[in-house]
N, C-alpha and C positions, 0 to 999 in steps of 0.2 A: 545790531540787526540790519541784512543788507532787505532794502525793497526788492522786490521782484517788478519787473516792467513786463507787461503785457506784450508779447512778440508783434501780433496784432497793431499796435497802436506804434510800433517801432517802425512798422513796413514804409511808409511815406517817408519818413524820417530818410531809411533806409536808401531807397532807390531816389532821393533827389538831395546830394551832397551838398546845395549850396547854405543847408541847413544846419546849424550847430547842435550835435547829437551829445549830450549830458548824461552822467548816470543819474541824476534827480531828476526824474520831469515833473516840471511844475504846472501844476492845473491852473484852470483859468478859473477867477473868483468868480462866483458867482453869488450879488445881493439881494435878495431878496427873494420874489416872487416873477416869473418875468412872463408868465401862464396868457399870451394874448389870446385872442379869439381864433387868432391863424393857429399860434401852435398847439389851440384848445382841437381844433380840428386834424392837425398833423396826429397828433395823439388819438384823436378818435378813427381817423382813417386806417393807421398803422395797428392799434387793436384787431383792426376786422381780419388782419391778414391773418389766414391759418399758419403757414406754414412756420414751424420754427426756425427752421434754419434760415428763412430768409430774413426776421423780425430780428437774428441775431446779426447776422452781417449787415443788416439797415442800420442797426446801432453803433458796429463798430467803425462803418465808415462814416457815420458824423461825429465819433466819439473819438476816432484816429483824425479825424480833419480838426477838431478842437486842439487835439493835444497838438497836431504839427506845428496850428498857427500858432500857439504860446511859446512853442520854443524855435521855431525859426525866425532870426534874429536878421536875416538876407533881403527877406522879399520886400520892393520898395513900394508896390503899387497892391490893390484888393485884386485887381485882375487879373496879375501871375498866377492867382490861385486856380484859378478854374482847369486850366492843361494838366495842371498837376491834380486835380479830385478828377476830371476824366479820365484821367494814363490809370491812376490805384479803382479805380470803378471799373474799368475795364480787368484790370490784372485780378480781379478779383470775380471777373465774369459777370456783374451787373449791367441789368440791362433797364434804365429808367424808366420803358414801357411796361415793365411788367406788370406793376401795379398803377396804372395812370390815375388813379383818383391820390396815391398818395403823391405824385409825384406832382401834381395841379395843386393838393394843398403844402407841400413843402414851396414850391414855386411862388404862389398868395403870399407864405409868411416871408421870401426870402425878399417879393417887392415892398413890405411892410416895413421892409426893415432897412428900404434902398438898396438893397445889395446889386442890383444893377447897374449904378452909377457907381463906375474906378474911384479909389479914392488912394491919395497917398498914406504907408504906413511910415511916419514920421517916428513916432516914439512907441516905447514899449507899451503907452495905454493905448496907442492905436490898436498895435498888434492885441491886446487884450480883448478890445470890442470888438476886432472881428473877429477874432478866436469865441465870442460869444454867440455871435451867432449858432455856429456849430455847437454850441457846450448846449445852447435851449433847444437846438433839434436833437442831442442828444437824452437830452432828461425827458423831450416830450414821446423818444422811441426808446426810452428806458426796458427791455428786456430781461425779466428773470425768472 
């Protein structure tokens, strides 16, 4: 039985080659429970939005930033990331004002989390944890 891969979550992959593209992609694990109070609110804020189609592309661009960071095997540093989630945010017509309330509480959980201070991705459990971050704003803007 061949998987199917979400075209979707292939796009980053796609447009930034210094990333090793696999037919398996492998998800990022995820233990337990990881529901803080910031992503208790990322959740509650992302509910209020009507629109569908925007709560879907919310999700797929934290759920395509998860998948890239578990299989891009290149990046040495946390803050290569950022050019690259602006370049696919933009290709994708996202505009982070749209929704400012959700965009202040993804911001809260992302300083919760430090994600502001660069840090080296040494080994693959680095790259795991920060693939995490994106996997818990993905399950907190779970769409379906």
């Amino acid at each position: 039985m061949q998987k199917k891969i979400n075209k979707y979550l292939l796009i980053p992959l796609l447009l930034f080659p210094g990333c090793i593209v696999s037919t398996q992609v492998k998800s990022p694990e995820v233990v337990g429970s990881e529901m803080t109070d910031e992503l208790a609110e990322v959740a509650e804020v992302f509910n209020e939005i009507e629109s569908d189609e925007d709560r879907l592309l919310i999700h797929k661009l934290f759920s395509g930033a998860a998948e890239y960071l578990v299989n891009c095997e290149t990046m040495q540093m946390t803050a290569a990331f950022d050019p690259i989630l602006g370049k696919v945010q933009t290709s994708y017509g996202w505009d982070r004002e749209k929704y400012p309330e959700l965009t202040d509480a993804v911001s809260e959980y992302l300083i919760s989390v430090d994600y502001q201070e660069p840090k080296e991705l040494k080994s693959s459990k680095d790259r795991k944890d920060f693939a995490k971050i994106f996997q818990n704003l993905a399950e907190a803007t779970k769409y379906e």
